[in-house]
Each structure stands twice: as C-alpha cells, then as structure tokens.
N, C-alpha and C positions, 0 to 999 in steps of 0.2 A: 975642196968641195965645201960650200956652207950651205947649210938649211936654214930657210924661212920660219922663223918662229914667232908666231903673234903674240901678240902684245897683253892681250884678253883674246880671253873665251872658251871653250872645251872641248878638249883634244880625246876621240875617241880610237880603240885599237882591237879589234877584235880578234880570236883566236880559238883554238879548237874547245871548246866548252865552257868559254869563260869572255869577258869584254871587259876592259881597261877604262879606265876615264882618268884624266887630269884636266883640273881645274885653274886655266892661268888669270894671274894678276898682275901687273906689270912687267910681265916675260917670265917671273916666277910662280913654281907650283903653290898652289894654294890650300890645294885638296888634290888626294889620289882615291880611288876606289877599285875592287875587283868584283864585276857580279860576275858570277859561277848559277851554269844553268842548272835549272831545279833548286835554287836557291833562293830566299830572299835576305836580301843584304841587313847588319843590324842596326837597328833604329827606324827600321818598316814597323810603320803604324796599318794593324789587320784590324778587321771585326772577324771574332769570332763565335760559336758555339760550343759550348761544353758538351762533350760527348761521352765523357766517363769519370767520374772520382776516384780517390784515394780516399779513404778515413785518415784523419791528419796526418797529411802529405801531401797533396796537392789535386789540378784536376787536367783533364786531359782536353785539349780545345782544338776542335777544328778550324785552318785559318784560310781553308781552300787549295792547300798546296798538294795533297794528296797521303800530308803526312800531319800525324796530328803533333799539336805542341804541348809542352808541359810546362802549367804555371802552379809552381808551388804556393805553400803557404796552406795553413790552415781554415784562413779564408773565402781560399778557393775551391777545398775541399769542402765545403758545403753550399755552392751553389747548384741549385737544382740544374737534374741535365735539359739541354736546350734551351738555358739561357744563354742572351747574346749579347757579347760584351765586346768594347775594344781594347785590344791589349796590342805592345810593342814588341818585336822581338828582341831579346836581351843577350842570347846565346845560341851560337849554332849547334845544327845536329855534331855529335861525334858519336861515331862506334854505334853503340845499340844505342845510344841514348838521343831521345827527339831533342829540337829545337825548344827552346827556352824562352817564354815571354811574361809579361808583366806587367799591370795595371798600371804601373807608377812610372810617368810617360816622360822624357826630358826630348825639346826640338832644341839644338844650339844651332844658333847663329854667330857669325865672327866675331860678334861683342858680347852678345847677350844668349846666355841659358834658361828658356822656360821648363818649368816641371809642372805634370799635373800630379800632386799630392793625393792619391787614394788613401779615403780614410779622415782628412784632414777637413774640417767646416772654414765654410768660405772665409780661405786667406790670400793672399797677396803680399809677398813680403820681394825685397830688392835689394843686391850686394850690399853689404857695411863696409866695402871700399870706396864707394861713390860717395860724393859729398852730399849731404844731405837734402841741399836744393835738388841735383838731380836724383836723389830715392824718390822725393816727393814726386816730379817732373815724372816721370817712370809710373811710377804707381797710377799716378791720374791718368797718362795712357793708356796703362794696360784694363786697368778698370773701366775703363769705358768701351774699350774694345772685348773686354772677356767682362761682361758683368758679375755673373753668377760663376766666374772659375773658380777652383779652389787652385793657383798657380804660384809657384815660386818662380824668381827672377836672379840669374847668378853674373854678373859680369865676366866675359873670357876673357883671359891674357892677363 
C-alpha cells in the first residue's frame, strides 16, 4: 500500500483535544505544531489588560483566554491596572502557574527573525553574517516598511 504525499502544503489531523499540523515543502516537513484546546500556541501575539500587579515582580494581564497571564519584570509591575498593551506568549501555563508573555516580541520567518525591542529608541539593526551590501539592502526594506519600529533583524540558519 502507498500513500499520496503532496509535494506542498498543510497537512492537518485532529484528535481528542488537541490538532496537529505539518508544514510540507518539497515532500518534507518544514514545520510541525500541536494546538491543545484552551490553549494558545507560543509566539501568539494577544492584546492585553492589566488586571493586577505585583510590587517588583511583575503584572497580571488579561489576554481573553479565561485565564490571566503573568508578565514579569519590574516594569510591568508598575503599569497602571487597565492599561492595554500587546504582549506575546513566551511560556505555557504549568501546575498553578499562569501562562507567560512578554513585550519583547520576535515573528521568525525561514530566513529572517524580526524582534520588537521594548525599551530600545528607534533601532533597526540586521545579522553581522550577511554581507554588508545586503545589511544595507535589508535595512532600507524594513525601514520603509516599519518606519517608526524599534526592530531587530536575525538571519535563520
């Protein structure tokens, strides 16, 4: 017996609480993922609320899930409650302890890692692996596309 395996595209599989994904690229995985219901997978970008502090320790953020998150840091221990902010998730819940997220935001891409820098005045910096023609090349993309970011740029692989 053989199976039909595409070539591209994305292969879903569902299951009792949880769904599967693979990612193909020329017949090869590319990417796997498990979302688990009532969860959100890491590197979900939320807005949230601040719904309670710690005095230096961190604050507690509502992200809509039903369960609030903890973003540490001292910083975030003094944002007033009901401000709203976007933060990513960094950490799943375990045990008694909530899920884990963080202002300082990275989306990767199969070659290229952007961060947004919290804290940092408007930078734009690009791997010191690339040859300097494409830092430049890079840079002037992304700045024109992100004017005002404060973004770093990581080359993957």
């Amino acid at each position: 017996m053989s199976l039909d395996r595409p070539e591209a595209g994305i292969i879903l599989s569902e299951g009792p609480g949880e769904v599967r994904g693979v990612r193909l690229i020329d017949g090869r995985c590319a990417a796997f993922t498990v979302a688990r219901v009532g969860e959100l997978p890491l590197g979900t970008v939320c807005r949230g609320i601040v719904r309670a502090t710690l005095p230096d320790v961190g604050a507690f953020i509502d992200i809509g899930t039903g369960a609030e998150a903890f973003l540490g840091g001292t910083s975030a221990a003094s944002l007033p409650l009901g401000t709203r902010l976007l933060v990513q998730v960094s950490r799943a819940a375990s045990g008694d302890k909530p899920m884990g997220v963080t202002r300082s935001m990275e989306w990767a891409g199969a070659r290229l890692s952007l961060f947004f820098l919290e804290g940092r005045s408007g930078e734009l910096s690009v791997a010191r692996q690339l040859p300097e023609a494409e830092r430049t090349r890079l840079r002037a993309v992304l700045a024109e596309l992100l004017p005002a970011a404060r973004l770093a740029g990581r080359l993957s692989g």
